[in-house]
C-alpha positions in Angstrom: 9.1 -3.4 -30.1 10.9 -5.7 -32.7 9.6 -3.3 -35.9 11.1 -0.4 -33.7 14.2 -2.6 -33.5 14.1 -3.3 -37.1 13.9 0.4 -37.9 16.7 1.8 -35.9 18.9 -1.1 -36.8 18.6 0.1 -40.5 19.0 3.8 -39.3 21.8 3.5 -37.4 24.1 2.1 -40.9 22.9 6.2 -42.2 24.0 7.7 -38.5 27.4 5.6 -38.3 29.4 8.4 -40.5 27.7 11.4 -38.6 28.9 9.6 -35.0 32.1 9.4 -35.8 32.4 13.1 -37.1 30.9 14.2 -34.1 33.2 12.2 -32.2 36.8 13.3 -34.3 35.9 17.1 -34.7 32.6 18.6 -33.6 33.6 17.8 -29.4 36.9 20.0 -29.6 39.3 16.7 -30.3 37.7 15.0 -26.9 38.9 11.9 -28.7 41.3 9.6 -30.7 40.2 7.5 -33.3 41.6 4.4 -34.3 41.1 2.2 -37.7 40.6 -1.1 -38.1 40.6 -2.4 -41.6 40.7 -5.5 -43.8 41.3 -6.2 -47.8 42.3 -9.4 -49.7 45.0 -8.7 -52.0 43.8 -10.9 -54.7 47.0 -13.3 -55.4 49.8 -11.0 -54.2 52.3 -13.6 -55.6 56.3 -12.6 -55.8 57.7 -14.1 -59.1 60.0 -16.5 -57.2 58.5 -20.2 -57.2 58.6 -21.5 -53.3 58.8 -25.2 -53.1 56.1 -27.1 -52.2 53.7 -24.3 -53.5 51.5 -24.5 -56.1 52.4 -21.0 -57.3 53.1 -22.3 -61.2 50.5 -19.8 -62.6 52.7 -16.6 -60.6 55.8 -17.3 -62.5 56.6 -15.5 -65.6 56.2 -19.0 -67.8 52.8 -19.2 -66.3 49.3 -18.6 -67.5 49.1 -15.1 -65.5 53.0 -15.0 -67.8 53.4 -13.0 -64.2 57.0 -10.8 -65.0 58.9 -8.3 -62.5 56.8 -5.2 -64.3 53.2 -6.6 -63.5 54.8 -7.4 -59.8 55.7 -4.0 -59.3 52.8 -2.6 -60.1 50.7 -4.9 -58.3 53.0 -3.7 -55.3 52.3 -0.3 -55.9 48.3 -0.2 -56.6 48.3 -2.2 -53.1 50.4 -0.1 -51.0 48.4 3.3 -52.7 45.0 1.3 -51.9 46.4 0.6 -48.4 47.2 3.6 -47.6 44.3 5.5 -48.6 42.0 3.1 -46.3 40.0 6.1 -44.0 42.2 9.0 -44.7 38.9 10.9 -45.0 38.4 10.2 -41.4 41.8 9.1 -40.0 44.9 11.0 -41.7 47.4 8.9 -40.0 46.2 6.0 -41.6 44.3 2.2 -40.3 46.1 1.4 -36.8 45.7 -2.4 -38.3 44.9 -3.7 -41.4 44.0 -7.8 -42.2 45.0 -9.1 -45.3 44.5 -12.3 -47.4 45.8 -14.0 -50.2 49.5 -12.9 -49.4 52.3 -15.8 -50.5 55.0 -15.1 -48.3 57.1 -12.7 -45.9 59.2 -11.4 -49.4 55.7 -10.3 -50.8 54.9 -8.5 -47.4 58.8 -6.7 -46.8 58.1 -5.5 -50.6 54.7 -4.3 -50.0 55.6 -2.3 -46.4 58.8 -0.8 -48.5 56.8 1.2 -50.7 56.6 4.8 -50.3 53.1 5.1 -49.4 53.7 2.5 -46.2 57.0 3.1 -45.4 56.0 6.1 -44.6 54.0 5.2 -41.8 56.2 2.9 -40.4 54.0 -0.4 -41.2 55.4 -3.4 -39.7 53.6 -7.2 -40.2 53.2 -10.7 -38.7 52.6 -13.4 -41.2 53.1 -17.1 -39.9 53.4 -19.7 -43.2 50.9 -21.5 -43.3 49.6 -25.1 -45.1 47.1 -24.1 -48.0 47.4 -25.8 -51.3 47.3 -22.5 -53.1 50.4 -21.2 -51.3 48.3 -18.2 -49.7 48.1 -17.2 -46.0 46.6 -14.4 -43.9 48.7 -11.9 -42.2 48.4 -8.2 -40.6 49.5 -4.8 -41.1 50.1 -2.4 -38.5 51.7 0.6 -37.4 53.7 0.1 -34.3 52.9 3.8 -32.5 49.4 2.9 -32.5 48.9 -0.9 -32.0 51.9 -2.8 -29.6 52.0 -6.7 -30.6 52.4 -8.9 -27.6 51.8 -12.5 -29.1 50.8 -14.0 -32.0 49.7 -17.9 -33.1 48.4 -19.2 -36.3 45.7 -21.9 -35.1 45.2 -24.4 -38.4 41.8 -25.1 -39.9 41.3 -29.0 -38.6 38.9 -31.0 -41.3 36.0 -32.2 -39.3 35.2 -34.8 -41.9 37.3 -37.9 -42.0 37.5 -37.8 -45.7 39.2 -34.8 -45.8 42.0 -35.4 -43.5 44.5 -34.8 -45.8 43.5 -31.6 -47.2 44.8 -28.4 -45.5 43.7 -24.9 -46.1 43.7 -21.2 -44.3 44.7 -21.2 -40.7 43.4 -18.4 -38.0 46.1 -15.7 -37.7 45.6 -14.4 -34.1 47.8 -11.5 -32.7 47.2 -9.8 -29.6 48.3 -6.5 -28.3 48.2 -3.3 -27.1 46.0 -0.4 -28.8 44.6 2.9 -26.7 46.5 1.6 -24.1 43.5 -1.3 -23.8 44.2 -5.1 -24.4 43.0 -6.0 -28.1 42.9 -9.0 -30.2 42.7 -9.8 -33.5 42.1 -13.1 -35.9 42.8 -12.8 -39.9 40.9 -15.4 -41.4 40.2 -16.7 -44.9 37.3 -19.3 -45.3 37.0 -22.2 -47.2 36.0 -21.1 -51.2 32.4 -21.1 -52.7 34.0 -24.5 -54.5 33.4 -26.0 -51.0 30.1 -26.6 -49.1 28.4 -24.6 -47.1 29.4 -27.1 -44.1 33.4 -26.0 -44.7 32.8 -22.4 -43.8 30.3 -23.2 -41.2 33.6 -25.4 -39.7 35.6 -22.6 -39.9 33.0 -20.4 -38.4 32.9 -22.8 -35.0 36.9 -23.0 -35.1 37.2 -19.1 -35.3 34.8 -18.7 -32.6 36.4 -21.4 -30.5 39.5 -19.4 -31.0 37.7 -16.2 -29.6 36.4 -18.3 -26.8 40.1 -19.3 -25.7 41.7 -16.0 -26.1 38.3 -14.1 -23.7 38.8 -16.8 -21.2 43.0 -16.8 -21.1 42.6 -13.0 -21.4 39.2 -11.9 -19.4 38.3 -7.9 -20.7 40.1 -8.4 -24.0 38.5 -6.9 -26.9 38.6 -9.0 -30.1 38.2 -8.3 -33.5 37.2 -11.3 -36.0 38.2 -9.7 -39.9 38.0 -11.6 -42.9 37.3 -13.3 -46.3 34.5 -15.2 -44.9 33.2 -16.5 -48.6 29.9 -16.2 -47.1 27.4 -13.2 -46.3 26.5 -11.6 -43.2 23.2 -13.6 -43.1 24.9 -17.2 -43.8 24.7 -19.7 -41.1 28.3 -19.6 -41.1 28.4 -16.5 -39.7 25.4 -15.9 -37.9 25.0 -19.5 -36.3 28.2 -21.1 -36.7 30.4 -18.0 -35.6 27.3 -15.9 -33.4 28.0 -12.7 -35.4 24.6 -10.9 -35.2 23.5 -7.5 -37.2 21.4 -6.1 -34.4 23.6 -4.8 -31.4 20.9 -4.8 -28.4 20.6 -9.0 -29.6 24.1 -9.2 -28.9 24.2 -11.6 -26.1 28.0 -11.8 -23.7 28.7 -14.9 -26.3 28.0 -13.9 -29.5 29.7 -11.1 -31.6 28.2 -8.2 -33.6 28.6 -7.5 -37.0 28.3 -3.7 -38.0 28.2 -5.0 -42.1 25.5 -7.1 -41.6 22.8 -4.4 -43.4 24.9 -3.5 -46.0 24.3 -6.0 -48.4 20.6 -6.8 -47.3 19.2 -3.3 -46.9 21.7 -1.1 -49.0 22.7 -3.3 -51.5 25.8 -2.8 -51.6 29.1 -5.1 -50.8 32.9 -5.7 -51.5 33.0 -8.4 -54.2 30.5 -8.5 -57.5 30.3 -12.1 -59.6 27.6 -13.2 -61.7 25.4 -9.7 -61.4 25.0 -9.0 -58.1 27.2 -8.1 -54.9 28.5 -10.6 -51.7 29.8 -9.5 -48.6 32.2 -12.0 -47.9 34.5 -9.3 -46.2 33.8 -8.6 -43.0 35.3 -7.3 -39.6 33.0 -7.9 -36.3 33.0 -7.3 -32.7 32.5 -9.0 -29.1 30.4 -6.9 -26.9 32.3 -5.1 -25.2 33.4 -2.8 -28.2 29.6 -1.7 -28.3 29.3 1.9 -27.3 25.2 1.7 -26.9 23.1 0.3 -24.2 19.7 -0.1 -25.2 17.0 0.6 -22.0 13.5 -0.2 -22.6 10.8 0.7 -20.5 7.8 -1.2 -20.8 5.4 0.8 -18.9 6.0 4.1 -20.6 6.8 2.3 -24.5 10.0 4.5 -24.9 13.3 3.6 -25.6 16.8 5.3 -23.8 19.9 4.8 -25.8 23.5 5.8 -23.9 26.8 5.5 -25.2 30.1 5.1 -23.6 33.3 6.1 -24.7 35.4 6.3 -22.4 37.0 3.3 -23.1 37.8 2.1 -26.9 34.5 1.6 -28.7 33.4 0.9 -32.3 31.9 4.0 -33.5 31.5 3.2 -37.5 31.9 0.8 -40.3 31.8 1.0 -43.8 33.0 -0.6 -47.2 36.2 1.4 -48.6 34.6 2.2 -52.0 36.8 4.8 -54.3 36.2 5.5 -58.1 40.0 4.2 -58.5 38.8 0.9 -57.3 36.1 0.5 -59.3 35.5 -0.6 -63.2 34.7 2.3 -64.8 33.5 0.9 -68.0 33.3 -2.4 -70.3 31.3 -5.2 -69.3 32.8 -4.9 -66.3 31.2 -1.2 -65.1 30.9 -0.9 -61.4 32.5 -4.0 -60.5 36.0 -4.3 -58.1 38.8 -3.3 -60.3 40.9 -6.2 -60.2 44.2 -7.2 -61.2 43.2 -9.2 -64.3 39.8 -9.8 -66.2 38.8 -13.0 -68.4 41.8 -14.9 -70.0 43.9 -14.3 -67.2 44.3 -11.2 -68.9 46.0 -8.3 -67.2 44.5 -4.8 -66.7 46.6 -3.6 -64.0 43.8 -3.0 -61.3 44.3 -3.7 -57.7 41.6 -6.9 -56.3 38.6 -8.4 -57.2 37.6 -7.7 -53.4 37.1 -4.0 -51.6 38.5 -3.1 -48.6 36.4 -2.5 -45.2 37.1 -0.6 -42.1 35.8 0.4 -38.8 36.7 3.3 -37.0 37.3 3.3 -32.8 36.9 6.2 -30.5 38.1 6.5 -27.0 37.7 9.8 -25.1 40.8 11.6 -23.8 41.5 11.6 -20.4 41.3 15.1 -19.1 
């Protein structure tokens, strides 16, 4: 039974892209598909010092010398990266996007002003928060697919004594309307590979204690957890400390599943490259009830029945947003994230150092 498991948990990464088409096209538009998206922006700083940030290195007397021109076309590369998130599958563009490493609400008005978002209408929510970088979490969305209702940035409280005094990313949480079903969402950004392991695992029970509030003020909702996690599918972080596992029939009422969790350990493959191999520190998972499958085992005949359920909103796909544009194309840098500057600070006018990821939702039309 649990080699069986094993197998068609690494089969159903290959079948993910074929559901979805089946869903959008080959059953005579039976259904609406929604995207669901996150991408750190890598430093989208405006060139305007705010006080009481340490945003020195953004200005143009700075080490990144960070002038109007490189600003504008850091705006531009975003918004184009943005909006090309699951056109292949969703014309319209992501419902929702989470972003990280955003400075302030003048970064976000210039970023939804460009062509390639305006056009779509993108609103945001972004809620300052207390990080000694000067960068917070916020989210993208389109308000004739996803209706806020409320939103709250929960802070990141220090467990250790010692570290009272040290603030960092808060929990962005909005909740609203999408397919006409009650959703939820929480941006975060974990605690940096400069920390210990024991910072993200904090901010793994936090987020899930968030979850946990938001399910039990709001019984049915559907939430999505979306991040920077600075950990793997596989850390304790996420898989412990949050309850985000890879298989969906061990997905118990408490726990959350994560549809990235293979990528990195099976396909090799993730959203940010440092030292010669990949992470998957981006990551967007579910609770339960997003899970189109119920698994049926029967033990006297050894066979297993799958059914799936759309007929209300369900997570049909996932992948990693990887383009050619997004990726170095040559150097010593060949294959890695095209980012916004290289070694020295040194600026080649690329978009992050992360890639995006997205997950596609279906819901069946009523007749």
């Amino acid at each position: 039974m649990h080699h069986l498991l094993s197998y068609l948990s690494a089969l159903a990464i290959i079948m993910q892209s074929a559901l979805l088409l089946n869903a959008q096209t080959a059953q005579g538009g039976r259904f609406d598909v929604y995207g669901v998206a996150f991408y750190n922006q890598e430093n989208l700083f405006d060139t305007i010092h705010d006080e009481g940030k340490n945003d020195a290195d953004f200005l143009p007397d700075g080490s990144y010398h960070w002038d109007s021109k490189k600003y504008t076309s850091k705006l531009h590369n975003m918004a184009y990266a943005l909006s090309r998130i699951g056109m292949h599958e969703i014309p319209q563009g992501c419902a929702v996007i989470g972003l990280a490493e955003v400075e302030n609400s003048r970064v976000l008005n210039d970023l939804v002003s460009q062509p390639e978002l305006a056009e779509r209408n993108y609103k945001y929510i972004h809620l300052e928060g207390p990080d000694s970088r000067g960068i917070d979490c916020a989210l993208l969305y389109q308000p004739s697919l996803f209706k806020v209702e409320s939103f709250q940035l929960y802070p990141y409280v220090q467990e250790l004594e010692k570290d009272s005094a040290f603030a960092t990313r808060g929990f962005l949480c909005v909740i609203g309307e999408m397919a006409g079903e009650k959703v939820a969402f929480i941006v975060c950004h974990w605690p940096s590979r400069g920390a210990e392991a024991f910072y993200r695992q904090s901010g793994g029970r936090q987020t899930r204690a968030v979850k946990d509030k938001i399910i039990k003020e709001n019984p049915g909702i559907k939430v999505f957890v979306m991040g920077d996690m600075n950990d793997d599918p596989m850390d304790i972080s996420m898989t412990e400390s949050l309850g985000a596992k890879g298989d969906k029939w061990q997905v118990t009422e408490n726990d959350m599943y994560n549809p990235f969790y293979n990528y990195l350990d099976r396909l090799n493959t993730g959203t940010l490259f440092y030292h010669g191999k990949w992470n998957l520190f981006d990551q967007i998972v579910v609770t339960p009830n997003l899970i189109p499958e119920t698994l049926h085992y029967d033990e006297a005949t050894k066979t297993i029945k799958v059914t799936t359920d759309f007929s209300s909103l369900r997570l049909a796909s996932a992948r990693i947003g990887y383009r050619d544009y997004l990726i170095t194309q040559k150097g010593s840098y060949k294959g890695a994230p095209h980012r916004t500057t290289g070694s020295g600070r040194r600026w080649i006018n690329g978009y992050s150092d992360h890639l995006p990821v997205v997950t596609f939702l279906v819901k069946e039309k009523k007749e």
